[in-house]
C-alpha positions as CSV (number, residue, x, y, z in Angstrom):
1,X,-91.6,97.4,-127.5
2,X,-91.8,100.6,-130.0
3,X,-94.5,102.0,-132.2
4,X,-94.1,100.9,-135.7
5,X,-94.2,104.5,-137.6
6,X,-95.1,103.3,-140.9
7,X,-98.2,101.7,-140.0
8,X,-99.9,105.0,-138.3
9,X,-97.6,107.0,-141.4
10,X,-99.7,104.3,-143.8
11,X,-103.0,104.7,-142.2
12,X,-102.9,108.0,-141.9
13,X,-101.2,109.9,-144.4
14,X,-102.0,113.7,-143.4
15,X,-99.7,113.2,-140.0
16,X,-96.7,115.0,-140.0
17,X,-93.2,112.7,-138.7
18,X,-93.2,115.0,-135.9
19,X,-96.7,114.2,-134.8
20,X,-95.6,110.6,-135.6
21,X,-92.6,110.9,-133.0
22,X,-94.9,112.2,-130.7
23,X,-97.2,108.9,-130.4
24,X,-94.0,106.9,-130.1
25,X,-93.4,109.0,-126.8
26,X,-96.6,108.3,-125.9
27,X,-96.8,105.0,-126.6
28,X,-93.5,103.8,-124.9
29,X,-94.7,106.0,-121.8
30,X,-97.9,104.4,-121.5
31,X,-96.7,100.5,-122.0
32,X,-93.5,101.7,-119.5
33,X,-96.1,102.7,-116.5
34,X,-99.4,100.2,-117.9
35,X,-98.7,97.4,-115.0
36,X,-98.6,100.2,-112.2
37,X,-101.6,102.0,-113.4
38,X,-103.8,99.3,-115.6
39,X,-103.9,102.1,-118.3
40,X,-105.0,99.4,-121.1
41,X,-106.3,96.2,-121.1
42,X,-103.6,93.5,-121.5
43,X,-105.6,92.1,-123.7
44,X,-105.4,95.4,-126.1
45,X,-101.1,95.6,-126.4
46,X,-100.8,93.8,-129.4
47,X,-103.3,95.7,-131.2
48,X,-102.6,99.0,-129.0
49,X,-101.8,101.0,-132.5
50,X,-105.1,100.4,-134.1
51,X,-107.4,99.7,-130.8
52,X,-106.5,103.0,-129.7
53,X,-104.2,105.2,-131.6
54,X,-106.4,104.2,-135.1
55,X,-109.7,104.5,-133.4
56,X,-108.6,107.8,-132.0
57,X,-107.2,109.5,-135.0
58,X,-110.2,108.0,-137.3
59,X,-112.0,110.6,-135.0
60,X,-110.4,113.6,-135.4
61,X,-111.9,114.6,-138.6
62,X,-115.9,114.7,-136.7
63,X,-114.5,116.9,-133.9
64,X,-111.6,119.1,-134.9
65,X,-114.1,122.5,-135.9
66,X,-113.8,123.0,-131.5
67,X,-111.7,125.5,-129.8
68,X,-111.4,124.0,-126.6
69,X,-112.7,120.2,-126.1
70,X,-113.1,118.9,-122.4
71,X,-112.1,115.3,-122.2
72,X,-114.4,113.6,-119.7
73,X,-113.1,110.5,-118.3
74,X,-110.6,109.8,-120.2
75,X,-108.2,107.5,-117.4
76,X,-105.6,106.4,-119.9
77,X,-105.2,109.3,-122.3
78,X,-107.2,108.3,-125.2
79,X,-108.3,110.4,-127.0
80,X,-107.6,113.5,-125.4
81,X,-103.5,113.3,-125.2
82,X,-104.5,112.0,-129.1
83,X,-106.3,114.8,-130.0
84,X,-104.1,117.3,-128.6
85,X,-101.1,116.2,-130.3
86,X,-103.0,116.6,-134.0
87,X,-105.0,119.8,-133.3
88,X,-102.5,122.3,-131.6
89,X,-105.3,124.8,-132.6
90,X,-107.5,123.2,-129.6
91,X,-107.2,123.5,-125.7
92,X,-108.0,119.7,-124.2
93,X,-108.5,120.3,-120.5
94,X,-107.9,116.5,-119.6
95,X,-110.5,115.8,-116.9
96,X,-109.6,112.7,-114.5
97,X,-110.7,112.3,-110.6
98,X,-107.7,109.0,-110.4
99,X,-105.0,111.0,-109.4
100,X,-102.7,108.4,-110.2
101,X,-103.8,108.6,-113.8
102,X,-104.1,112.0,-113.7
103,X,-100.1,112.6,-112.4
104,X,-99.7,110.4,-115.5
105,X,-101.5,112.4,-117.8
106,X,-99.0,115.8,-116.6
107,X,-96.2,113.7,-117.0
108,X,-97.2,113.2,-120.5
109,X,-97.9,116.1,-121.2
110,X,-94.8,117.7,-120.1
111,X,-92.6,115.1,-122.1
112,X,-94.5,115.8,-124.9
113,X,-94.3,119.6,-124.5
114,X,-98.3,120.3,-125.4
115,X,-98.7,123.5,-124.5
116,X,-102.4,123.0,-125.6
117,X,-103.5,120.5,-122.5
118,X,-104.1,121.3,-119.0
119,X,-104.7,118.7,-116.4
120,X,-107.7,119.0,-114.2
121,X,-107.9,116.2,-111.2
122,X,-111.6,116.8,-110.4
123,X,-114.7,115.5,-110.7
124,X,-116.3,116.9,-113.8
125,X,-118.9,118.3,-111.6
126,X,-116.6,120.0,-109.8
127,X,-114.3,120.5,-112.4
128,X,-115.6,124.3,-112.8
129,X,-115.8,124.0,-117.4
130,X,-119.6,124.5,-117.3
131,X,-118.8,127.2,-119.8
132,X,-117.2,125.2,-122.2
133,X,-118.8,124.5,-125.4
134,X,-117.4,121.3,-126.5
135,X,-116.5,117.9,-125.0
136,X,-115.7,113.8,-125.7
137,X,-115.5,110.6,-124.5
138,X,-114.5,107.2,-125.5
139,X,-115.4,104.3,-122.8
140,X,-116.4,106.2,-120.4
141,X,-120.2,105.6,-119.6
142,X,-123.6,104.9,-121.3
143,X,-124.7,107.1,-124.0
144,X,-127.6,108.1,-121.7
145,X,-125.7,108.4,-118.2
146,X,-123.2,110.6,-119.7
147,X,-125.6,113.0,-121.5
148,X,-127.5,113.0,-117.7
149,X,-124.0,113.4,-116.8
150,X,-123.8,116.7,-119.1
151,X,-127.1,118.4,-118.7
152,X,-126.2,118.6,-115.1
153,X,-123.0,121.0,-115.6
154,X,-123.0,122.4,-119.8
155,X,-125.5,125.0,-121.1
156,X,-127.2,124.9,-124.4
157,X,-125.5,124.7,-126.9
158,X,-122.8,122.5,-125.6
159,X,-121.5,119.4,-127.9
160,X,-120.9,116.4,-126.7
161,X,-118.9,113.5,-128.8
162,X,-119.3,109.8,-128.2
163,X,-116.9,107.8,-130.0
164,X,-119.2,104.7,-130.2
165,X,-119.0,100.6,-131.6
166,X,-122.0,99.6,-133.7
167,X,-124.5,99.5,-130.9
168,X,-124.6,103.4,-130.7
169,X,-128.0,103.5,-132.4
170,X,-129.1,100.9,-129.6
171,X,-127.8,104.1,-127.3
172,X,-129.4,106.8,-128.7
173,X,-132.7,105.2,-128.4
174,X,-131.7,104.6,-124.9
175,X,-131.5,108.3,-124.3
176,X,-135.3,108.8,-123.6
177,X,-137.5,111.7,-122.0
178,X,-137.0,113.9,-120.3
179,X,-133.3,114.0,-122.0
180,X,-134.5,113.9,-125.6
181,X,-136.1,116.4,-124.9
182,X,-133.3,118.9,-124.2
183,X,-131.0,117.1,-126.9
184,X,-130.6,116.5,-130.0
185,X,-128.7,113.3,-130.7
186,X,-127.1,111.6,-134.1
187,X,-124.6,110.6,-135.7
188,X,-122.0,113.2,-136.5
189,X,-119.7,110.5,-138.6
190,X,-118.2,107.0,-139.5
191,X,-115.1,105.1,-140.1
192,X,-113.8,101.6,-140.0
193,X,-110.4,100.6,-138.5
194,X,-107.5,99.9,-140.7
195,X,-107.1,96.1,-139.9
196,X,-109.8,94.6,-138.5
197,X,-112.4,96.7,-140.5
198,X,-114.3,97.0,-137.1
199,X,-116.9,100.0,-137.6
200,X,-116.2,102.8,-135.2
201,X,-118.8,105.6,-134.7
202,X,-118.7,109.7,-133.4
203,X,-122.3,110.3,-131.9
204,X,-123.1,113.9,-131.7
205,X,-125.1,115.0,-128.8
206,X,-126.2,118.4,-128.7
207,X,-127.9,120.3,-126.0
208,X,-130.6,122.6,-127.6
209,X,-131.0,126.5,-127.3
């Protein structure tokens, strides 16, 4: 099964054919080792392009001003192998306790020769990026667990992105005290998928100074 070019080339316009070449790679690799590793949800192959890849790159545009971007949790490379194919400008440090899915990740990596991704099979608590200043997550907890998650380990100042369905303002009102307190939380931008017109959300959460 390949990737389809024109449709990501359609949807997004600004991607260069050798960015495009490089989601092929990454898309045969991940359906090649998705039985072994449950990487995506069976139910998600047919629309693998837009469910992930679309919802990904739809993203880009709300988080693309960071240096370096800490991908918490992100066990089948989306969007952090995403993000650093289209911003070579960015360090990802790709953050995954599975060390299956990590060894995955490197192998990615290496095949598609990102110079700007580093592996790091930790715990993000013990992951030792406290002193980053930017991070984001797609399926990977509760709006309010992760920012808990955060507050433990980032200083002020730190940015945190949630890509988010349409229930993310059902989240941030989940955030609560003593959290709300200590962050400000909103919604840095929106987009809709190509096909389905589903509504996809980036929610900003940002530890005050």
């Amino acid at each position: 099964m390949s990737l389809d070019l024109s449709d990501i080339a359609g949807w997004f316009p600004w991607i260069t054919n050798e960015k495009l070449s490089a989601h092929q790679l990454f898309h045969v690799e991940l359906l090649r080792c998705n039985k072994k590793l449950n990487l995506v949800s069976p139910n998600t192959i047919q629309t693998l392009k837009e469910t992930h890849f679309a919802d990904c790159l739809g993203a880009v545009e709300f988080i693309k001003e960071n240096e370096e971007i800490v991908d918490i949790g992100s066990g089948n490379g989306f969007p952090g192998i995403v993000l650093a194919t289209i911003l070579p400008a960015s360090m990802l440090y790709l953050v995954e306790v599975d060390g299956r899915k990590a060894e995955f990740w490197r192998h990615i990596v290496f095949k598609m020769k990102l110079q700007n991704a580093r592996v790091v099979n930790k715990r993000i608590q013990d992951a030792g990026l406290g002193e980053k200043q930017a991070a984001v997550s797609r399926a990977f907890s509760s709006l309010r667990d992760s920012i808990d998650l955060a507050d433990k380990i980032f200083s002020p100042g730190f940015k945190y992105f949630h890509l988010k369905g349409d229930g993310w303002i059902d989240e941030v009102g989940q955030v609560g005290s003593p959290l709300e307190k200590k962050w400000k939380v909103g919604l840095s931008g929106s987009y809709a998928l190509p096909l389905s017109k589903v509504s996809r959300h980036v929610v900003l959460a940002e530890k005050i100074k």
